[in-house]
C-alpha positions in Angstrom: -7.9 -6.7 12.2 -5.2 -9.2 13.3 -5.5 -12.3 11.4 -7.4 -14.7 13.0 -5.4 -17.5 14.2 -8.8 -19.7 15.3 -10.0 -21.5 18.8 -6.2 -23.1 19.5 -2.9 -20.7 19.6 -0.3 -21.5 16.6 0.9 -17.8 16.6 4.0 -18.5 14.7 2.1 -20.3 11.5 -1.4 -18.6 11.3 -3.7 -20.0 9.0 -4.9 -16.6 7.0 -2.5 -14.6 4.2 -1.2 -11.9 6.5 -1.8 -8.7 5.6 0.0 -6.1 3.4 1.4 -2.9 4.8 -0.5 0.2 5.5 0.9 3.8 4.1 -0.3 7.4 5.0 1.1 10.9 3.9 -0.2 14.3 4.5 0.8 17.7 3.5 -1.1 20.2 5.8 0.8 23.4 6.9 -0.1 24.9 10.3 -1.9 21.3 11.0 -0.6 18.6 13.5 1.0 16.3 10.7 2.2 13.9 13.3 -1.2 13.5 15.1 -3.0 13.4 11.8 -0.5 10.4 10.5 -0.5 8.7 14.2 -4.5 8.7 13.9 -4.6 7.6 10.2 -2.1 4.6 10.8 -4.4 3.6 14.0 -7.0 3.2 11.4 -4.9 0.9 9.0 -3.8 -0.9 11.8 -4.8 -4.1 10.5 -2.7 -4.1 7.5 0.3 -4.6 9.6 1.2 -5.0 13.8 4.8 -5.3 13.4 6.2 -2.3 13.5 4.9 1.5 13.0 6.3 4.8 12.0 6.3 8.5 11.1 8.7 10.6 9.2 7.9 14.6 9.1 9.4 17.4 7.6 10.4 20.6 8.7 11.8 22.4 5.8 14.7 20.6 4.7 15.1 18.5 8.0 13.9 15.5 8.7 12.2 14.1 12.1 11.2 10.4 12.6 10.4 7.6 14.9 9.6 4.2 13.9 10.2 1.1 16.1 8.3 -2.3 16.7 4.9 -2.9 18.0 1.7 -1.5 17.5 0.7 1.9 16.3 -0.3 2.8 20.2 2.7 1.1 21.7 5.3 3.2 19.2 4.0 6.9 19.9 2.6 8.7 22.5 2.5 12.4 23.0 5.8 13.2 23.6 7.1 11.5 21.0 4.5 13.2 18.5 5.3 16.4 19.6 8.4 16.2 18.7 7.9 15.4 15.4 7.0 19.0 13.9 6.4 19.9 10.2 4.4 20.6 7.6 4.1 17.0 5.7 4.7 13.4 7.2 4.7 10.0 5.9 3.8 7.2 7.8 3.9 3.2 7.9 2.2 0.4 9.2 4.2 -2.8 8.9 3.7 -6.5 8.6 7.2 -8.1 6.8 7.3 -9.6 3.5 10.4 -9.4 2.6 13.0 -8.2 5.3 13.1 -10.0 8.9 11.0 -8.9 11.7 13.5 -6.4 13.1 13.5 -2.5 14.4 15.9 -1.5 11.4 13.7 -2.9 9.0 10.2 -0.7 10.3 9.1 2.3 7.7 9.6 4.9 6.4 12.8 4.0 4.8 15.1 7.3 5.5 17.6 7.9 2.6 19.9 10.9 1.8 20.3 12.6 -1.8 21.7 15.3 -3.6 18.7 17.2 -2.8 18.1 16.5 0.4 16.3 13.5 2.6 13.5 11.4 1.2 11.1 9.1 3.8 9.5 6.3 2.0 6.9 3.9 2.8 5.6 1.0 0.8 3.4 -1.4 0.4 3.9 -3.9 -1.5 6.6 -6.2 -3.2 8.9 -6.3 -5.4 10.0 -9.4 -7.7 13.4 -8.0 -9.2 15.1 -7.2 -6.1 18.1 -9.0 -6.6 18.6 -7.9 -9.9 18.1 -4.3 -7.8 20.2 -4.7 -5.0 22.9 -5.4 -7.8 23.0 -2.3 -9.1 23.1 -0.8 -5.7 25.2 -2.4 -3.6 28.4 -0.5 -4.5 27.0 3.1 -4.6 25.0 2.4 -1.3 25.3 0.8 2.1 22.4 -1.7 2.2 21.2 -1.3 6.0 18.1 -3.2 6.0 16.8 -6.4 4.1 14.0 -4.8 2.5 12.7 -3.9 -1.0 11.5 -0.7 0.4 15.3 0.5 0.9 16.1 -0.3 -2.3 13.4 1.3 -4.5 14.4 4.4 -2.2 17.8 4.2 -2.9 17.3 3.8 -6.5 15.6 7.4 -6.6 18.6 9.0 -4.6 21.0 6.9 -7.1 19.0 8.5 -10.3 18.8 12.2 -8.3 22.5 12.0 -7.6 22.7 11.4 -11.4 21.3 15.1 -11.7 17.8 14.0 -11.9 15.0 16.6 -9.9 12.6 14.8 -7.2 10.0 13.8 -10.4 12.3 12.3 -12.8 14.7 10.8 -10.5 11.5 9.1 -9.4 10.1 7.8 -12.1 13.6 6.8 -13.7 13.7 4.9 -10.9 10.4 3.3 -10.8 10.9 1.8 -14.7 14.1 0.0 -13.0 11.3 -1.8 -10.4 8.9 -4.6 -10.8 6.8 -6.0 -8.9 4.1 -4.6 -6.7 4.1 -0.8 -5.1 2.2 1.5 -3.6 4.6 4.6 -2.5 3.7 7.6 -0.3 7.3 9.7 -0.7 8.3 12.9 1.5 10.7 15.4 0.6 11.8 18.6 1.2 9.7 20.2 -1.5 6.1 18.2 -1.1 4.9 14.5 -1.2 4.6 11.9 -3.8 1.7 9.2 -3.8 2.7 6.3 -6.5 1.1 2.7 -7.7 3.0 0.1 -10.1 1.5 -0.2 -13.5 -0.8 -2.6 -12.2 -2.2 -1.0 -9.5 -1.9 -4.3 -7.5 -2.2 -3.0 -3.7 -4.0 0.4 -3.4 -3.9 3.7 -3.1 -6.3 6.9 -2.3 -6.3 10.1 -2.0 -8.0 12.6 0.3 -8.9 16.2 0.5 -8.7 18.1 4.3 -10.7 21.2 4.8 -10.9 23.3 1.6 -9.3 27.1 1.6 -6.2 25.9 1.8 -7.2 22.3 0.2 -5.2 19.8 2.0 -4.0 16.6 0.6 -4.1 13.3 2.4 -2.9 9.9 1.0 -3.4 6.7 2.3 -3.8 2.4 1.3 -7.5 2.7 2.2 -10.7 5.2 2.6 -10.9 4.2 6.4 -7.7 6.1 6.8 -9.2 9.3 5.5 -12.2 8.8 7.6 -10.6 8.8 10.9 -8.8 12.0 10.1 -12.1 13.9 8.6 -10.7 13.8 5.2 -12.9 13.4 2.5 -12.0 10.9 -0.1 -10.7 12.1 -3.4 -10.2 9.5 -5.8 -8.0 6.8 -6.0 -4.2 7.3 -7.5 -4.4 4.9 -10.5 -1.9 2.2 -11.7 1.2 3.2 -13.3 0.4 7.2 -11.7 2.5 9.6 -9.5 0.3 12.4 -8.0 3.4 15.1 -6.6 1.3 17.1 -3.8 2.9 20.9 -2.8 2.3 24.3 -1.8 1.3 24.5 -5.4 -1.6 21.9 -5.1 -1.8 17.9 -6.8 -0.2 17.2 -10.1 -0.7 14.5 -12.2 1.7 12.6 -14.0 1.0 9.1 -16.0 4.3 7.5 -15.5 4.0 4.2 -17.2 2.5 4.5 -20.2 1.2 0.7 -20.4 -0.8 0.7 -17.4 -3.1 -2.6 -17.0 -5.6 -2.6 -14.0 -5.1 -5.7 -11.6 -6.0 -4.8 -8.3 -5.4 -7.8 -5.5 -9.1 -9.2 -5.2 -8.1 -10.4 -1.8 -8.2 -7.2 -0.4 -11.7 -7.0 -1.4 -12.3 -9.8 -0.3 -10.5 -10.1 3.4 -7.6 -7.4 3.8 -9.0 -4.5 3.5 -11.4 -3.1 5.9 -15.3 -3.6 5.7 -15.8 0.5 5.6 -13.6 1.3 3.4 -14.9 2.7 0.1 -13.8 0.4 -3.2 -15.8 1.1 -6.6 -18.3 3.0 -4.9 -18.9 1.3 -2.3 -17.9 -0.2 1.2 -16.2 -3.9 0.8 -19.0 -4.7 3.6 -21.5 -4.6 0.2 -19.3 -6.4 -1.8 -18.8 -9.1 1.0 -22.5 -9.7 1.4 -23.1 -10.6 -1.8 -20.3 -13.1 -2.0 -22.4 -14.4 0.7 -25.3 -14.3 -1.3 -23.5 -15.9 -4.3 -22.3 -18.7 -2.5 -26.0 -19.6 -1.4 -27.1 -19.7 -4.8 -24.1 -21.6 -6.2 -23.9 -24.2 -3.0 -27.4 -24.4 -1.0 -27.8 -26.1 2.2 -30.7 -27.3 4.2 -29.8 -25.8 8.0 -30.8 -24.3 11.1 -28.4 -21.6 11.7 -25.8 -19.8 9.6 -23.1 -18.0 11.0 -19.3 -16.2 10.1 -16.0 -16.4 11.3 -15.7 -13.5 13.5 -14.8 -11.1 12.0 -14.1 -11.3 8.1 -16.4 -13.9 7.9 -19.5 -11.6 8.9 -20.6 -10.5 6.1 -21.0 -13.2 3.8 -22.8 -14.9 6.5 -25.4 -12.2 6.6 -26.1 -12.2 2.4 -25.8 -15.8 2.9 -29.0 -16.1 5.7 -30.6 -13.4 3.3 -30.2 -15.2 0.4 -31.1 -18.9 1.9 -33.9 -17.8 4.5 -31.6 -19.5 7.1 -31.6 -17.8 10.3 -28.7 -15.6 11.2 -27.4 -15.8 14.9 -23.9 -15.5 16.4 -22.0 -18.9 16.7 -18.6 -17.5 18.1 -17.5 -15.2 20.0 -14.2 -13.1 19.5 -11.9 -12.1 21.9 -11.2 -8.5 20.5 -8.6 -7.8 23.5 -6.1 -10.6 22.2 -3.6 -9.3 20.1 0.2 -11.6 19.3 1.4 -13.3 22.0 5.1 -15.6 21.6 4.0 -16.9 25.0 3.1 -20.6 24.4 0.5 -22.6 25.8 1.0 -25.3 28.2 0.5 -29.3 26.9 -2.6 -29.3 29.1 -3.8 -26.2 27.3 -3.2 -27.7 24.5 -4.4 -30.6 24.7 -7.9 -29.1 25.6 -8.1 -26.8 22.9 -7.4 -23.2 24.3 -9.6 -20.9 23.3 -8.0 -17.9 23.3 -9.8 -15.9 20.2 -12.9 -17.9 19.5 -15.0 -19.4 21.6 -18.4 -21.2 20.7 -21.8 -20.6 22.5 -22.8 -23.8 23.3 -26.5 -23.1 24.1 -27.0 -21.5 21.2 -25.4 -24.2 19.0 -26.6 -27.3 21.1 -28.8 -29.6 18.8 -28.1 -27.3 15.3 -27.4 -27.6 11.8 -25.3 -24.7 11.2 -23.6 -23.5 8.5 -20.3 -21.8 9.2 -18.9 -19.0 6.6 -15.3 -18.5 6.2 -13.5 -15.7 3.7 -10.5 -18.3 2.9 -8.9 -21.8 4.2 -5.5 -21.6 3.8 -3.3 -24.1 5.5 -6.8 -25.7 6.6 -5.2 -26.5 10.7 -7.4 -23.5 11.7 -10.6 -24.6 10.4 -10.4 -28.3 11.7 -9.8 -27.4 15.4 -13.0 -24.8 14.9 -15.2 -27.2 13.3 -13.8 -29.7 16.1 -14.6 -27.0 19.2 -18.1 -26.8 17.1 -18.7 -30.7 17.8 -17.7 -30.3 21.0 -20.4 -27.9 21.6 -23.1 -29.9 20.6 -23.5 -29.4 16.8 -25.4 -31.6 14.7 -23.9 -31.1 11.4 -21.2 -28.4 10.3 -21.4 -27.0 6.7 -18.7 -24.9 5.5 -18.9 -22.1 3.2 -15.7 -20.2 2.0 -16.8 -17.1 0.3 -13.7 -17.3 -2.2 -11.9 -20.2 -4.2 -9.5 -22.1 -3.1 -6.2 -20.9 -2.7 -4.0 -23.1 -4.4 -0.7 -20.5 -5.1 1.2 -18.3 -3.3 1.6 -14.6 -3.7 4.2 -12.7 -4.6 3.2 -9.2 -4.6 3.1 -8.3 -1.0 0.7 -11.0 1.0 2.8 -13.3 2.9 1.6 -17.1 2.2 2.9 -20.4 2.8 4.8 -22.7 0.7 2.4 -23.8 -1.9 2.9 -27.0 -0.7 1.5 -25.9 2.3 -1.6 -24.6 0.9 -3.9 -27.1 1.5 -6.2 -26.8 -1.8 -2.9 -27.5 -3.4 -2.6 -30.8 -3.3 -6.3 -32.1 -1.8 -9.5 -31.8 -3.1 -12.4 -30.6 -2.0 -13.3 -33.7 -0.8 -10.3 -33.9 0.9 -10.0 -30.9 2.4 -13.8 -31.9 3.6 -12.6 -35.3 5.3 -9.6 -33.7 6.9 -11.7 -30.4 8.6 -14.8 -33.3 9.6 -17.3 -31.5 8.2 -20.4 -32.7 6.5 -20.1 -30.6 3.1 -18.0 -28.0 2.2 -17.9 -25.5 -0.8 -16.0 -22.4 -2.4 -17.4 -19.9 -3.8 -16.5 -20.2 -7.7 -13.4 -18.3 -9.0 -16.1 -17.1 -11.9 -18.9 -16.1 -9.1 -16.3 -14.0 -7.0 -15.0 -11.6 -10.1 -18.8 -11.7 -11.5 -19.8 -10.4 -7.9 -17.3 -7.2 -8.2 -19.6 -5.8 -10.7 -16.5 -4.5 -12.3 -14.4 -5.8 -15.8 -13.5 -9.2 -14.2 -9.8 -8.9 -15.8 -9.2 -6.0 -13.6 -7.9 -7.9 -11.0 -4.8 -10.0 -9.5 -6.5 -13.4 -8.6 -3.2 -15.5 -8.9 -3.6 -17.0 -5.7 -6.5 -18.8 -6.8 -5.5 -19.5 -10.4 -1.2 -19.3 -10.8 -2.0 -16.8 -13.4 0.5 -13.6 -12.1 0.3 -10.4 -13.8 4.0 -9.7 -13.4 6.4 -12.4 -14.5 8.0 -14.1 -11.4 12.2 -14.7 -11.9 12.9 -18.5 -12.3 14.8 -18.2 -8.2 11.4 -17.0 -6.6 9.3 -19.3 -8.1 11.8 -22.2 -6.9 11.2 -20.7 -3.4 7.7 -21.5 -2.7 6.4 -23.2 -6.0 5.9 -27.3 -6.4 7.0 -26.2 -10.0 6.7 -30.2 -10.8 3.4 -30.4 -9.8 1.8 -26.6 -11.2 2.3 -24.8 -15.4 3.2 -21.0 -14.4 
């Protein structure tokens, strides 16, 4: 899922949160780790198209590839071939912190006393100044990422004397923030979430005499491989997978449940498993919510291809509105730097959407979006749907609006460039030209989880973050005269 950048091309500012990272590890002896990681990170592809890679191990050695592009573009047989051993980790990147460069891809390669460790993260953390700190002088700093520094903080604790587990955990107290952590070494694999749980993490079982262990950010990643899903590792847990089997330790002993409700509601994908059940279940009744809370009369309802599908379909079953196909995607468009011409321009290029106009000619339709973000995305779409004939364009977003930025791993704007920041909804509804807009209700999206509603992150929506943000962040991308943190 690459985030949808609407009808016109504004690749370098696109108008969704991008995604978090994706993170895979395996420990299968006489399997084909490498192929098994290469396949599972194809299927968390959308949680990150900068930059994929694969660490293995071979006993006490260490082989890896990573460079930029996607998953398809970084490996091919050769390369996986050579890349033998009896656990891997893998990494699917999209940067949060750390530039967009080859040194910064995953898994973050570190020596120690007790060999290598290859760690990939998702996530982010808030205290990395304070971390790189205490680092700097022991360690050369290579890259500009968080990642690198919660891995050398385990090989600082383990050169201390520490083993693997309690070098490990020593080291995760020192870290705040946001992190899910699949980590290979020598002896066996390590799957880890923060205290909060705030990005997430699963684990998976593959074939059963010898039981093979599988981790990976979401269900769909087990899936692809035939894995059968497990449970999830819970916040503030370290599960340490060997030829022994999966332990269990409860690292933090505080542990308070606040999973990211935007990956229920757009990150992750619609097949993968949450509660019980895909997020495609979960997305259909936002859909449904939002037509009780905000009814329309209308001709045609529709979604934003593709995140948008779902909630369009509990929407139309929920309002008896018909349910028809507005937009069609171009699936075969992935990032391109190349930039339009002014005529281009000018005309709208429609190089990811395009509306069918026979279909739409004459209509009320109702158009369902999963966010609006900067809002530039949604005004030249509701303009392309004029264009085509329209009669009236409601929008419905199928979660509030995002008025903060986040600090745990999504990559946002500026909160002053957050357009439900400083417009209303009326606003917001005069600049995109449309004839009524509405959110669903911050209340109506947890309620719709059917889980404790304070079991989730929803700061973007509310300011309210679970882990305290240093004073320097905040200053960063908060208008902190205009918004109480």
């Amino acid at each position: 899922m690459i985030p949808l950048n609407s009808v016109t091309l504004d690749e370098h500012h696109p108008d969704k949160p991008e995604e978090a990272c994706g993170v895979f590890g395996i420990y299968a002896p006489e399997q084909d780790v490498a192929k098994l990681t290469y396949f599972g990170l194809y299927a968390l592809q959308h949680r990150g198209q900068e930059s994929a890679g694969i660490a293995t191990f071979e006993g006490s050695h260490v082989h890896q590839h990573k460079d930029m592009g996607l998953v398809s573009q970084v490996f091919n047989e050769t390369i996986l071939d050579e890349l033998p051993g009896n656990l891997a980790v893998g990494h699917t990147r999209y940067s949060t912190t750390g530039s967009s460069r080859r040194v910064n891809a995953q898994p973050a390669v570190v020596e120690t006393r007790l060999g290598l460790l290859a760690l990939a993260h998702n996530g982010n953390l808030v205290n990395t100044v304070k971390l790189r700190e205490e680092l700097k002088d022991q360690f050369n700093l290579v890259t500009t990422t968080d990642s690198e520094m919660i891995a050398y903080a385990i090989a600082q604790e383990v050169n201390t004397g520490a083993d693997w587990l309690t070098g490990a955990i020593n080291a995760f107290h020192r870290c705040e923030g946001a992190f899910s952590l699949v980590i290979g070494t020598p002896e066996g694999i390590m799957g880890v979430r923060d205290p909060n749980g705030i990005r997430p993490l699963v684990i998976g079982t593959l074939d059963s005499d010898p039981v093979r262990y599988v981790l990976a950010s979401e269900t769909c990643g087990l899936d692809i491989i035939g894995a059968e899903y497990l449970r999830d590792v819970q916040p503030g847990e370290l599960v340490w997978i060997t030829e022994s089997g999966l332990e269990s330790f409860q690292w933090h002993q505080q542990p308070e449940r606040k999973l990211c409700i935007f990956e229920m509601i757009y990150f992750a994908r619609p097949d993968s498993l949450m509660h019980d059940e895909t997020l495609y279940s979960y997305r259909m009744r936002l859909g449904r919510r939002i037509a009780a809370e905000s009814p329309v009369e209308a001709d045609l309802v529709f979604g934003v291809p593709d995140s948008g599908i779902p909630a369009a379909i509990g929407f139309s079953q929920a309002s008896g509105i018909a349910y028809g196909e507005g937009l069609i995607k171009n699936r075969y468009v992935g990032r391109t730097f190349i930039q339009p011409t002014q005529a281009m321009r000018e005309s709208g290029i429609r190089m990811k959407l395009n509306p069918l106009k026979d279909v739409l000619y004459g209509k009320r339709v109702v158009i369902i979006d999963d966010s609006i973000v900067r809002g530039t995305t949604s005004r030249k779409l509701v303009q392309a749907l004029r264009d085509a004939g329209v009669a009236e364009v409601h929008m419905r977003i199928s979660s509030p609006p995002v008025t903060h930025p986040c600090f745990y791993g999504i990559d946002t704007d500026t909160q002053d460039q957050l357009i439900a920041a400083t417009k209303s909804v009326e606003e917001i509804a005069k600049q995109l030209q449309v004839d009524s807009l509405a959110y669903l209700s911050w209340e109506g999206m947890l309620e719709t989880t059917r889980e404790d509603t304070n079991s989730f992150c929803s700061a973007c929506f509310t300011g309210d973050y679970p882990v305290a943000i240093p004073e320097q962040m905040k200053r960063s991308k908060l208008i902190l005269e205009k918004v109480v943190v």
